[in-house]
Each structure stands twice: as structure tokens, then as C-alpha cells.
Backbone as CSV, one residue per row, in Angstrom:
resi,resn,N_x,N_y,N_z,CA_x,CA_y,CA_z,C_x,C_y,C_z
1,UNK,0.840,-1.170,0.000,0.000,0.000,0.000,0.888,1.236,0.000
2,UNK,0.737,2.277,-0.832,1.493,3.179,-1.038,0.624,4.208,-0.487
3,UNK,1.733,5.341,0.072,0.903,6.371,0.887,1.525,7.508,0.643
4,UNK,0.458,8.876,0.024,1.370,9.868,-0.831,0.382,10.664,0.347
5,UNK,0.775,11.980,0.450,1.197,12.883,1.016,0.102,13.866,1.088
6,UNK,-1.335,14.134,2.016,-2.373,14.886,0.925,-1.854,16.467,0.903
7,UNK,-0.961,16.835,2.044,-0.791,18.035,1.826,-0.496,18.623,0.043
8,UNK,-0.732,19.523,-0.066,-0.364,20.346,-1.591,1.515,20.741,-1.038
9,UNK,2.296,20.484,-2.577,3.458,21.315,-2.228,3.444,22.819,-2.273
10,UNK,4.359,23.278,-1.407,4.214,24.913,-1.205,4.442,25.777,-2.658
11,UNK,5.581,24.671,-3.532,6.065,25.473,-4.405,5.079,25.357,-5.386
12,UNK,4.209,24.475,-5.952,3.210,24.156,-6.587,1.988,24.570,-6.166
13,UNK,1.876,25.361,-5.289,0.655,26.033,-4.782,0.235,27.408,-5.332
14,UNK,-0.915,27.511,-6.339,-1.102,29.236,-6.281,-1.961,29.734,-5.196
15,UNK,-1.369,30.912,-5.170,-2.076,31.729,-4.339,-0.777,32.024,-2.958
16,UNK,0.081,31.397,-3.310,0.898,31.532,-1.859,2.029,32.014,-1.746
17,UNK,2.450,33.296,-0.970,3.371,34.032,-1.244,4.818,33.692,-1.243
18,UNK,5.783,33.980,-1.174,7.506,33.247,-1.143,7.515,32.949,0.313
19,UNK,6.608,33.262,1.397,7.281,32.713,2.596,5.938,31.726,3.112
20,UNK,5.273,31.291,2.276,4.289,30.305,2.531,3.081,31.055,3.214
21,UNK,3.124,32.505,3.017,1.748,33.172,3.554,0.728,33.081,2.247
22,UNK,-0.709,33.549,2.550,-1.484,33.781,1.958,-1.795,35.490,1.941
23,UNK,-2.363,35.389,0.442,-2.292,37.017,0.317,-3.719,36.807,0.635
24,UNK,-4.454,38.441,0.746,-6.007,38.762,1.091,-6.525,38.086,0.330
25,UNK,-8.019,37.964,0.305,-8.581,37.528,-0.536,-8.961,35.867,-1.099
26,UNK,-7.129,35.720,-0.285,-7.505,34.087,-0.972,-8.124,33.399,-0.568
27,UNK,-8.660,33.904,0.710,-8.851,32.421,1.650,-10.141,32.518,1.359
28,UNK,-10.945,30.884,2.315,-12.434,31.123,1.895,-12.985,31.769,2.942
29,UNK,-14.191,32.445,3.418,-14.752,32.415,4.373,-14.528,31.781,5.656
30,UNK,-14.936,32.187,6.908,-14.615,31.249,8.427,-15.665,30.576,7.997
31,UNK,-16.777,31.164,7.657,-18.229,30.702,8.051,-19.212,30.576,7.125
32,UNK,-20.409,29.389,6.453,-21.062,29.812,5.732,-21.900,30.908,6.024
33,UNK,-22.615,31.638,4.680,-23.470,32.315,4.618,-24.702,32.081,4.968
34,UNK,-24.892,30.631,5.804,-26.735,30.616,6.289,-26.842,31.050,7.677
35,UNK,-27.353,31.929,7.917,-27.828,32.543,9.044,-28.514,31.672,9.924
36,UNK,-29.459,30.765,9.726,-29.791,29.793,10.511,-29.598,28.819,10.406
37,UNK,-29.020,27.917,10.238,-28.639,26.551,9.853,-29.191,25.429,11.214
38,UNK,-30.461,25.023,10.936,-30.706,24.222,11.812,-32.751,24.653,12.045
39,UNK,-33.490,24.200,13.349,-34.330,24.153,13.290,-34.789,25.293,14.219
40,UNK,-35.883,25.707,14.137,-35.597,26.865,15.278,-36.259,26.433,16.569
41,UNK,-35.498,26.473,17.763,-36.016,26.725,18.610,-37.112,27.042,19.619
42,UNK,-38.387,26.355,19.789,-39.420,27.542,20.265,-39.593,26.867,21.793
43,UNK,-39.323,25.838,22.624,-39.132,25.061,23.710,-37.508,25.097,24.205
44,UNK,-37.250,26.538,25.047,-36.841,25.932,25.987,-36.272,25.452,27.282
45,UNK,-36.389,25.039,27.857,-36.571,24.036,29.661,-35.732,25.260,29.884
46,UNK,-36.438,25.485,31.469,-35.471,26.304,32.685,-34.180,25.243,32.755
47,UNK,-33.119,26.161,33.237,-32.022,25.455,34.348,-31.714,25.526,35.295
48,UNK,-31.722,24.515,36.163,-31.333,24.296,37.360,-32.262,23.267,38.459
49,UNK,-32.702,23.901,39.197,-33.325,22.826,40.259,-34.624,23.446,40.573
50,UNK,-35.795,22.298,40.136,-36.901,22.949,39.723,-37.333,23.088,41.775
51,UNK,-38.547,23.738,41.575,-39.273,24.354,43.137,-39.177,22.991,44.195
52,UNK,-40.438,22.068,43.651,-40.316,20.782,44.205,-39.577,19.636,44.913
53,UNK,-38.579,19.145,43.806,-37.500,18.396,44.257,-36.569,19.173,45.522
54,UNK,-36.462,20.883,45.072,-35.761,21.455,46.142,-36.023,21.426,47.486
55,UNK,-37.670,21.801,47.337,-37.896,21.821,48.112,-38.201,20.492,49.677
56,UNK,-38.216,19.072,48.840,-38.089,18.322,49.325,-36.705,17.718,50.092
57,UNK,-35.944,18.122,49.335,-34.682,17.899,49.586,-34.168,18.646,50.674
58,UNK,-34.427,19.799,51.157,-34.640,21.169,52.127,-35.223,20.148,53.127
59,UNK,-36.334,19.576,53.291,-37.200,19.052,53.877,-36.601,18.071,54.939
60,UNK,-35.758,16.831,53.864,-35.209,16.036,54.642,-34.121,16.195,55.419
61,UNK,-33.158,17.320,54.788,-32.285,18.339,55.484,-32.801,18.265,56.770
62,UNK,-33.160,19.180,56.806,-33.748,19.855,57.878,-34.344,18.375,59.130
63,UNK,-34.864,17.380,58.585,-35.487,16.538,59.304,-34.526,15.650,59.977
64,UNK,-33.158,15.379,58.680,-31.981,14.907,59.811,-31.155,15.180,60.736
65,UNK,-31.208,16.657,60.414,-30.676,17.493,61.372,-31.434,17.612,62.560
66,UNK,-33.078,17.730,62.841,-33.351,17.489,63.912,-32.905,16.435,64.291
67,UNK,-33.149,14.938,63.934,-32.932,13.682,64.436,-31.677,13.864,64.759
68,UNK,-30.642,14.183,64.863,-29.247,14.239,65.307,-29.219,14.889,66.555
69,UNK,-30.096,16.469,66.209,-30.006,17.431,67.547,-30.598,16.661,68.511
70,UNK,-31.406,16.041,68.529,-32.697,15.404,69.227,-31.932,13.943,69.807
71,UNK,-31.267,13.480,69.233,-30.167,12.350,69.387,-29.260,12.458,70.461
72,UNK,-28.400,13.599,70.036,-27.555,14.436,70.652,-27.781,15.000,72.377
73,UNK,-28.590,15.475,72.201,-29.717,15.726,73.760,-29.919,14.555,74.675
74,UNK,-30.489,14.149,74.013,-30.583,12.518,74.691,-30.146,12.161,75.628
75,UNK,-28.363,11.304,74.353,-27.081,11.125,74.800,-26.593,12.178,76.275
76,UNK,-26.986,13.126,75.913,-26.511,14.078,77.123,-26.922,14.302,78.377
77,UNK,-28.201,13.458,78.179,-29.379,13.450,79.731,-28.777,12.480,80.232
């Protein structure tokens, strides 16, 4: 299997100046010209941590932390 080289040679290249720069003009674009490329958007989701789950989670917080304080006391009587 033979394996050639895909680069282009520099010296065989138009468009490219004596120190391997490109002059204006040559290059293509960064970016196509479609302004939207894709589907649009009309959904979409908050981020982060919705009311509920938080608030449950707060809940049990709070509920182990009594059971500890309440634990804690106890132990101390």
C-alpha cells in the first residue's frame, strides 16, 4: 500500500506568497453564509433545580438534622 502525502506542495501552490503566507482575498470564508442553519427553537426548559424536588430535599435536610439534635440531647441526659 502506497501512501502519498495529501498536503499540496508549497512550491506548486497558487495563491501563496515566497514565505508560505497567503495574500487577502484568498482564503475562503470562516463561516457559511446561512444565518440559521438548523431548526428553530421555540421550547426551551429552565435550568437548574426545579421548586419541588428542592424543596423536598430542604425538607429532609432539615429533618436529619433534627434527628441528630434530638439524638444528641438525649445522649446528654
Amino acid at each position: 500500500m502506497s501512501h502519498t502525502n495529501p498536503d499540496p506542495e508549497p512550491e506548486r501552490t497558487t495563491g501563496l506568497e515566497p514565505g508560505g503566507g497567503v495574500p487577502p482575498g484568498e482564503t475562503p470564508p470562516g463561516e457559511s453564509s446561512m444565518p440559521g442553519a438548523g431548526p428553530r427553537e421555540t421550547h426551551n426548559p429552565t435550568k437548574g433545580w426545579a421548586k419541588g424536588p428542592l424543596t423536598l430535599i430542604l425538607i429532609l435536610v432539615v429533618l436529619v438534622a433534627a434527628f441528630f439534635l434530638v439524638y444528641a440531647i438525649t445522649l446528654a441526659l
